[in-house]
Each structure stands twice: as C-alpha cells, then as structure tokens.
N, C-alpha and C positions, 0 to 999 in steps of 0.2 A: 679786161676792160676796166676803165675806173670812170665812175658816174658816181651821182648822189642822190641814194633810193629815197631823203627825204625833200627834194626838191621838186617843184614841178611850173616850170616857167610859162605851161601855153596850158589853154584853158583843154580840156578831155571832154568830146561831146559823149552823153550819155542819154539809151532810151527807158520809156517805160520797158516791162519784162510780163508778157502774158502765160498764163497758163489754166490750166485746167482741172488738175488732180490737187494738186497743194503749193504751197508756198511758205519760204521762210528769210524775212530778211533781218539782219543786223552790219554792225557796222566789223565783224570781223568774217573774211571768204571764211574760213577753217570752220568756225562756230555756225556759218549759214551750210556749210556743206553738212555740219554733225545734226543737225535738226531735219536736212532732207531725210538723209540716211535714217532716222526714228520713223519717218512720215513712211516712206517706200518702205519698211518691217514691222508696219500694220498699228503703228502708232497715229496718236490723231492730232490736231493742235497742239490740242495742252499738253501731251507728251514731246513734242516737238518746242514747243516753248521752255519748259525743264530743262531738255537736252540740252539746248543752245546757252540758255543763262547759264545752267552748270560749266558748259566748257567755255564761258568767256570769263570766268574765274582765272581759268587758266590760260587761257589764250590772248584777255586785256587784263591784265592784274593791273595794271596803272589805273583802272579806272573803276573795279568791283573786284571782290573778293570772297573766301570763304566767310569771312566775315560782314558780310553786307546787310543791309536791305532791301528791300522788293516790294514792288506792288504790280497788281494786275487785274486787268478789266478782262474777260473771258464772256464770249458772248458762245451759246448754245442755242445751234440752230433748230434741233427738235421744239424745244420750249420758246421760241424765239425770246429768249429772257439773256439779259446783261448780268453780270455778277462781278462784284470788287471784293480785291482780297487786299486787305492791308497788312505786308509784314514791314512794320517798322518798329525798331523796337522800343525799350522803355528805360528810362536811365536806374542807374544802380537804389539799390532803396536806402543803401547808406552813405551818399549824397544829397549837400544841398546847395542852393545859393548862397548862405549866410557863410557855410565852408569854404566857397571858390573865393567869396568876397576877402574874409580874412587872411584867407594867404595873398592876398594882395592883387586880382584881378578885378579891372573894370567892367572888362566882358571876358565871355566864355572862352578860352582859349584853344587852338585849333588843332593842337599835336599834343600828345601824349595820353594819359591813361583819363583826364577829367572827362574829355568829351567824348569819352566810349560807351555805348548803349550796347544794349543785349543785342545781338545779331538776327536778323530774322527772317534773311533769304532761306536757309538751307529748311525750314520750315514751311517755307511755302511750298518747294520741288516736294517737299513728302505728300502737304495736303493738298496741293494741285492733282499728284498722281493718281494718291488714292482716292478722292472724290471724283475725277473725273478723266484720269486716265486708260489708255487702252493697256496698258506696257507696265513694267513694274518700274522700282524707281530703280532699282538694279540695272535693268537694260538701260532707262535713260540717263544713267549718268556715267554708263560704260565708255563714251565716244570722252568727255574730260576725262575719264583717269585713262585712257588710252593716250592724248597728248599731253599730258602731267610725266605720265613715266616713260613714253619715247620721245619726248621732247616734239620740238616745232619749231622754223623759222618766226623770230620775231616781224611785225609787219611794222611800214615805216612809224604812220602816226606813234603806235604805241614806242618805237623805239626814243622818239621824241620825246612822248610824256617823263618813259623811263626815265631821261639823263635826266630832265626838269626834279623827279622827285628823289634823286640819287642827289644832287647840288642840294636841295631842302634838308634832308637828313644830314648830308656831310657837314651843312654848316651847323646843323645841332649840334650833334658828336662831337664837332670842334668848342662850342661855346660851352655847350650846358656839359656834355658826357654823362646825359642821363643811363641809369642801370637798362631801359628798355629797349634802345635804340639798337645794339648793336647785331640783335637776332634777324634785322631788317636787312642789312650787308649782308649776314650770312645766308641770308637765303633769296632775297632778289637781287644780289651782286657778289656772287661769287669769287668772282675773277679779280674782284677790285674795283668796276666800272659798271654801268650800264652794259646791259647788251646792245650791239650793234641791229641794225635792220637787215634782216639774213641772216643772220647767227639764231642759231638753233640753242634754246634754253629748255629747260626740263625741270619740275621738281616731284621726286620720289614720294617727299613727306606732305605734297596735296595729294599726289595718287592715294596714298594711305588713308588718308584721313576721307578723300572722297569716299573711301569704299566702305567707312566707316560707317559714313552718313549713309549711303548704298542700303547694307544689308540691315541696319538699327531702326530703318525708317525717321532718319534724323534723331533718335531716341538717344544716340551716343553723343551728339552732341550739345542736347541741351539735359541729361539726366547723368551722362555716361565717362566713361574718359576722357571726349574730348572738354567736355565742362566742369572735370576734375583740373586738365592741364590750365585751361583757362583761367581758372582761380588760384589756381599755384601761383602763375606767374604774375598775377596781379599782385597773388600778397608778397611777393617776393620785391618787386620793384615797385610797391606805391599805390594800386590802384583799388580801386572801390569793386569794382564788379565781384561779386562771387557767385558760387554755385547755385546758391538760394534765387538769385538774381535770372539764373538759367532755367532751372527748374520749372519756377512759377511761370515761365513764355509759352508762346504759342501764338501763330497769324490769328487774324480772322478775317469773319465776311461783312462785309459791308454793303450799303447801299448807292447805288456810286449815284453823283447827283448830274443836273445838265439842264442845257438851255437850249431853246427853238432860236436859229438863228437861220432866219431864212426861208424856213421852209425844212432843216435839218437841226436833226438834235444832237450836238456837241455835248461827250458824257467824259466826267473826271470822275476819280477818286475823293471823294469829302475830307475836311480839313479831318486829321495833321497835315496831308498833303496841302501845294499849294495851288495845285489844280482850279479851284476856285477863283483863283486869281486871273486865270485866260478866259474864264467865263462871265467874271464880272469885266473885262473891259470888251470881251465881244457882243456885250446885253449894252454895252454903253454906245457902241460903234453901228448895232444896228437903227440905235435912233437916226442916222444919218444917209443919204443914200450914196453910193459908189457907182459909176460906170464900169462896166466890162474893160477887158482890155488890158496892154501893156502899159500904154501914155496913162491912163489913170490911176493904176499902180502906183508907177512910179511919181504921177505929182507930187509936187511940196503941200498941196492942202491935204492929200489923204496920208502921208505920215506924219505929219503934224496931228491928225486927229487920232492918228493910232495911238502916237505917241503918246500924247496927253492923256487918253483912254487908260493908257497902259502905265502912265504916273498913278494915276488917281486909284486904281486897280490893287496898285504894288502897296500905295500908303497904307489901303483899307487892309490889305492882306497883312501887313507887317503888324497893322495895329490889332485885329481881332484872330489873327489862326493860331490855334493853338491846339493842344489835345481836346477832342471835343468833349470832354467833363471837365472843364475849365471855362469854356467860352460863353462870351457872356452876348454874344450876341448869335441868329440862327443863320444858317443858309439861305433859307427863303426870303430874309432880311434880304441878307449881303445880295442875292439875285430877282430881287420883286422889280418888276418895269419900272415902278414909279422913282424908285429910287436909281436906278439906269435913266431915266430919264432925268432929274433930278442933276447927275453927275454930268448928264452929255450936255446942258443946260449952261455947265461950269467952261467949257471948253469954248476960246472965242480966238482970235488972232494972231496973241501972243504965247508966248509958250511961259508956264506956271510953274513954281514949286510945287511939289506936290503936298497934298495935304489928308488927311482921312476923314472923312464924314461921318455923318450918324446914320444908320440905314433904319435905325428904329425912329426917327423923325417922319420921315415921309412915309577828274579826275575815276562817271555814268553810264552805263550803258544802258541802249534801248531795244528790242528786238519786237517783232510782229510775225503771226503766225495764221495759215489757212490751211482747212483739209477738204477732202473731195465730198465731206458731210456738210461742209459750210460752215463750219466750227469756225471761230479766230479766237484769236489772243492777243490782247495789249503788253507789253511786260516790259519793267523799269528795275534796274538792279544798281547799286550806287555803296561807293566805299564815302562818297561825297568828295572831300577832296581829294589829290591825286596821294594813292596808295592810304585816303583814309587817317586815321591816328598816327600811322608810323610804324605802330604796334606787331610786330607779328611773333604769336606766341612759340618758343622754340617747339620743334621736331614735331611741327602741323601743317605747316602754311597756309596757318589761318592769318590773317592781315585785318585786323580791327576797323570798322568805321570808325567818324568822328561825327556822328551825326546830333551828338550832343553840343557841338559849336551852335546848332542852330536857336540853341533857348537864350535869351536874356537871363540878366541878374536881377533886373527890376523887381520888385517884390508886388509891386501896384501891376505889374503884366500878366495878362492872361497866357503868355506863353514863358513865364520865370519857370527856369528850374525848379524840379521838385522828386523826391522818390518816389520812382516808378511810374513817371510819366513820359508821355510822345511827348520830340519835339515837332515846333515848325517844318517840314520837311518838303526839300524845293522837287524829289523827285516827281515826274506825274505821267502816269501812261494816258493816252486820247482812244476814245471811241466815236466813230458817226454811224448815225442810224438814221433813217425818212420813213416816216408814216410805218413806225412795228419792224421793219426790216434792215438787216446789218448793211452799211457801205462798206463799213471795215474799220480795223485798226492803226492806229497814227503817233507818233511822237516823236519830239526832239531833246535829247540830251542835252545836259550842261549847263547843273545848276541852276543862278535865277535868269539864265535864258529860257530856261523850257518853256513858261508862262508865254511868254515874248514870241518864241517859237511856236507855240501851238496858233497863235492868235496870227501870226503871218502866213504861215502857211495852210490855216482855214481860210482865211480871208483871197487866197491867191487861187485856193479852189471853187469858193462860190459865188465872191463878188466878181475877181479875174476873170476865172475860167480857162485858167493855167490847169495845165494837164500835173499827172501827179508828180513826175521828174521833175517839169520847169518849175511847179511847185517848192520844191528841194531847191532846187539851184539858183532861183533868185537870188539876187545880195541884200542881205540882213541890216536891220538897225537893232543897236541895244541901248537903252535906257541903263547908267549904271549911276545914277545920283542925281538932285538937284535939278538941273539946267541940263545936263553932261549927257553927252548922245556919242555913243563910237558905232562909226559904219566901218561895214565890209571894205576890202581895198577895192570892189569894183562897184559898188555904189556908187549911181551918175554922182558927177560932181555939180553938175545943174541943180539937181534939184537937193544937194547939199549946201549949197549956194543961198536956194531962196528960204531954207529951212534954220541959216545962219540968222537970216535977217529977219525972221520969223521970234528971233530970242532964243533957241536952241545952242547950247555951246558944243560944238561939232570939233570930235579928234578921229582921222581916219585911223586904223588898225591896223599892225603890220603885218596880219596875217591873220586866217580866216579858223583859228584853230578854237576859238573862245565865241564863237558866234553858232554853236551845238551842231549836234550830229544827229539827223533823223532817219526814219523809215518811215514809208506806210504801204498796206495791200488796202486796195479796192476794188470791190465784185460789182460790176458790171450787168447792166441787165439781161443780159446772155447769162448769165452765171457764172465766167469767167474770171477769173484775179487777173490785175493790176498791179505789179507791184514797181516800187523807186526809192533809191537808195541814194544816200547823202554821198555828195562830192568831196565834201570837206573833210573824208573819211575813209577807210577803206571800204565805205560800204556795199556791200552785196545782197543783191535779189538771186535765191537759191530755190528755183521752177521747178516743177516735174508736169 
C-alpha cells in the first residue's frame, strides 16, 4: 500500500481515558507503554515518570536528549504536599557575555558549543528515584536502553521534526563545516537522511551510556566518563564546558509557587522557569468574568482579553525572569492582586504593544504520571530547540541542549549571561490542586507556547467547562510579537475576523505542529484518573 504516515486530512475523534490503578501519558505510545510497564512492577509515579522521560530520550530525540533539562512538580499523596525539582542547568564558568559580544554576536546564538549549559535531566531520574522511588534507577531506565539497542519504529510527528533538524544542520555543515557538527550525521543520520516514519532506528552508544547513568546513579555522568568525554570534546572543537562545570552540578528542590484562580490553585515551577508567566496572565484574567460554554470561548472579547493578558504577562516575564539570585524583582510582586488588577485595568478595546510594568509600584517533551497511592507527577524534559546545540558528543549519544540561547547579552539585564548561572527557561510543568487536595498534573510543550498553553487550556477547564480531551483539542491562539497573533488552521474565522478589527494582526498557520503538545490526568471525586492526550501529537493515555 503507499499512504503518507505524516499526513492526516480528516479530524480523528478522541475520548477522555478512565482508570483506576494508574496512569501515564505522553506524547510518545512506546514511552507511555514503558512507564505503565514500571507502574504494573511495583513502581509508583515517580518511578514511572523517570521510565518514560528516560525512554523519550530515545524514543523523541528531535525534541530531548541525554543531554537535556528537566523539571518536575511531584505531588505526594501521604503528605498531601507539592514539591518542585529544578534541573536546569548552569552555563559554563569560563564564559561570559563580554566573550560572545567580542566575537561578534548581538544575541546569544542558537547552535553550536556557546549556548550549552550543564545538562541536568539525567540528575533528576537519579534524585527523583532515590528520594522517592519504589524501583532502583537500574530497572527504571531498563525499558530506554531496551529501545536504544533493539531499535524502534520512528513515529510520524517525530519523523517530521527529524528531516526539519537534518535540513538545519546540513545547511551548517555546508556553510560554516564547523569541527562539531559532524558527529550529529553520524549518529542521528546514519543512512545519509532522516529516518523515515516506520523505519526502525536504534543507537547502541545511548544504550551504553544509559546504563552508565543506570548503575553510577548518574555519578558517571557528571563526575565520571561520561564528563570526561564531554570535556574532551569540547576542548577539541571550541567549547567552554568542562569537567569542573559537571562536577560542581546537581538538581534541586524548590518551592513551586501559584495562584487561586477560581476557586483552584494553579502551581508552576518559580523563575528561571517561565511558569510565572501563565500565572501572572491568569491573576490578570481573573479580574474579568467569562460565561461557561463553547459560544464564549470562542468570542472575539474573551481572546482579546487573553490575549492582551498574555502580552502584558510575556513583557513582565521577558523583563524580570531570570536566575532567581539575580532578580531584582520578587514573585509575590509579579503575582499580588493589586498589581493583576492594575494590569487588567491596562486592557480596553484595542489590542496594545505590549509593554512591562513595575510590580513594586502598586524541538520538548511533556509527560504526566498517576499511581494507585494517589501519587502524580508533572515532568518537562527539553533539548529546547529541535535536537538542542546540534552537539552530540561522539560514541555517547549524548545530544547537547542550547538552553543558553535563552540569556541576553545586555549587561543592565537581570537575565545577561554570566558564569555559572540559569537561564530564562521557557520549559514549565502545571499542577491543580482545590482546597489541600491534588486534581492532577497538566502541561503543554513547545517553547514560549507553553505559558500560552497552560493559560488556555486552564481557562477551557474552569471558565468552559470543557472536559479534559476537548480541553486539548480546542484550536489555539499564539502571541509571537508586537500586534502578531497566529491561529490554529481551525480556528473560527469569525471570530478571527472581529479580532482583526479589534487591532490584532492575524496570520493563520499552516499547520498545527508549533501550537504545543500536551497531556493531563485528573482524579475525579470517585478517586478515579482522567486522563487526555494531545492531538496534535502522537499523544497517548497508557491505563491500567
């Protein structure tokens, strides 16, 4: 038969997913089936969150990597208590801005060895495990280096991404033929090409190195071998990072912050995350009331208001998030009512530049996780862009973030480059909780959608009353500058129309692939999970 696995001309209905025992969804089948499988062998959540982000290393490489970061909201049901883990990393200590400026950049560049930060997912699967798992990290990250060394069908989306970041490289290689690039061919393009969708791809040297991380407790990677290889290759082709850089890392825990919207408390990750960012435009949106419903949804005055919400949101965030021993301004600034009130105050007919106020005046993936103890887990893993740096250190298949593109050069910015500090970082996992007790965990990938994402699809649950699937599958707006508003392709064109003439400069999109990828579970007052998985994905709800 010939067909085309990345095509898909008619819309696919899709239900919520009930269960009982546990739950795991992500946007890859393979990685949601490798997570049940921990759940059903006496693993609990957080081992089942591990499992999955481990094998979507392998399983979505276009979009996270051995090299990644991570963060996670993990809510424990004994203690009824939330806890955030920040692994994102820190840039090299023998980098600065005054360096990237002289070699002739205006901003942070997106590919190559400058914007590579310590890595700080494969830290978290250790200290996720051992604080709070049932399983060792050996079994949980036995299900990736099982499809790393017998390979796996590639699935459409990611074969997608693939070509997208094979054409990115190839035109490097062509222009620049930097020393770095070419270890990137040799190990996500073998053959010459992208992998097809259905074509079974495999790499021996992540199985390896997984199992490195495995039995070391991550020690081999940031003390060991693998952060000897790491520094080789940096001083080999140019780069800053070294072992010293590795050495000194390690997650940590945090306090994750949040706001009453409703009647429910909406919890992020605290800045370097940009989490912050859905929460100051949903403390702005609450000044406002919404009707239930589809027809109100969809009006031109309630995404108009979002919209603008979610300018004024993105300014404040661009202007003060930064590593938070840097910031000069607090959380409970950026979310005191007064100043949400203050901003929803700014919001009137027309559609506005965005601007940042004073508050002291007044390429992603995402996965979610349940067990039969009531445990969940929020968890965000991210190379940033698609394949990250570019970078992949030979005979590891370790694949670099770039999540140092996120700093300025400004020297007057609270978030400029500096040794050994977090950037800005747009990844951000969601948690809801009402009155002490978990609803569950929620998020949507994809960069500076996420904010965007979390703030539409809360508002589709509370103000709506859109179930958690229709929640998902609504069609999206994104803010990407200025005036500039790009909808989904099936966003009414009505109310695109009045939103034109509103002062909005409206481009529809030619595909729904940049508009993020979410999941979420929700338990039910029966104690029962909920779970709905993104359309615009391969996404899977994996029940027991």
């Amino acid at each position: 038969m010939k067909f085309d696995n990345t095509t898909y001309r008619y819309p696919s209905r899709r239900e919520a997913v009930f269960a009982g025992k546990g739950m795991v969804c992500t946007s890859q089948p393979l990685a949601a089936q490798a997570g049940l499988e921990i759940l059903k062998a006496g693993g609990n959540a957080v081992d089942a969150a591990v499992a999955t982000a481990a094998a979507m290393t392998v399983l979505e490489p276009t979009s996270n990597g051995l090299g990644s970061d991570a963060f996670a909201l993990v809510w424990l049901e004994e203690k009824k208590e939330l806890l955030g883990l920040n692994a994102s990393g820190r840039a090299p200590r023998s980098l600065t801005a005054a360096m990237v400026r002289e070699m002739g950049y205006a901003a942070m560049p997106v590919r190559g060895w400058i914007p590579v930060m310590v890595p700080g997912a494969p830290s978290a699967w250790a200290e996720l495990t051992e604080k709070y798992g049932n399983l060792t990290l050996e079994e949980n990250l036995a299900p990736a280096i099982g499809y790393a060394r017998e390979g796996y069908p590639v699935m459409p989306t990611a074969s997608v991404l693939w070509g997208d970041g094979y054409r990115v490289f190839d035109a490097i290689r062509a222009q620049e033929a930097p020393d770095w690039v070419n270890p990137w061919f040799d190990h996500f393009a073998p053959k010459g090409r992208a992998p097809r969708a259905g074509e079974i791809w495999k790499s021996e040297e992540m199985a390896d190195t997984l199992e490195k991380i495995a039995v070391s407790q991550a020690a081999a990677f940031y003390r060991g071998e693998l952060a000897e290889k790491i520094d080789a290759f940096s001083r080999e082709t140019g780069g800053y990072i070294r072992k010293e850089d590795m050495e000194s890392y390690w997650c940590e825990w945090v306090k994750p912050i949040h706001i009453n919207y409703r009647g429910y408390d909406i919890w992020e990750i605290p800045p370097n995350g940009d989490g912050i960012i859905a929460l100051m435009a949903l403390n702005t949106l609450k000044q406002f009331s919404f009707e239930a419903g589809y027809e109100a949804r969809e009006a031109a005055e309630t995404c108009h208001r979002q919209l603008e919400a979610m300018k004024m949101a993105f300014a404040d965030g661009m202007r003060y998030v930064s590593d938070r021993r840097t910031m000069t301004v607090t959380e409970d600034e950026l979310l005191s009512d007064a100043y949400a009130a203050e901003r929803a105050a700014r919001i009137g007919e027309s559609a506005r530049r965005p601007e940042a106020g004073d508050p002291r005046s007044g390429g992603t993936i995402y996965l979610c996780t349940a067990d039969r103890e009531g445990n969940m887990v929020s968890f965000i893993q991210s190379n940033y862009n698609g394949f990250g740096s570019g970078i992949v250190v030979p005979g590891t298949g370790i694949s670099l973030q770039n999540r140092g593109c996120g700093f300025s050069l400004d020297e007057a910015s609270e978030n400029c480059l500096g040794p050994g500090k977090k950037s800005f970082h747009t990844i951000i996992p969601g948690f809801l909780t009402k009155d002490g007790e978990a609803v569950g965990p929620f998020g949507v990938m994809g960069a500076f959608m996420q904010p965007q994402g979390h703030v539409q699809v809360m508002m589709n649950l509370i103000d709506f009353h859109l179930n958690p699937q229709e929640a998902l599958d609504a069609p999206r707006w994104q803010w990407i500058g200025e005036k500039r508003i790009q909808l989904e392709p099936s966003f009414p064109k009505e109310t695109a129309e009045e939103l034109r003439r509103k002062g909005h400069e409206i481009e529809y999109a030619k595909n729904s692939l940049t508009f993020g990828r979410g999941e979420m579970i929700l338990k039910t007052a029966d104690g029962v999970y909920c779970g709905a998985a993104e359309p615009r994905a391969g996404g899977t709800v994996a029940a027991w």
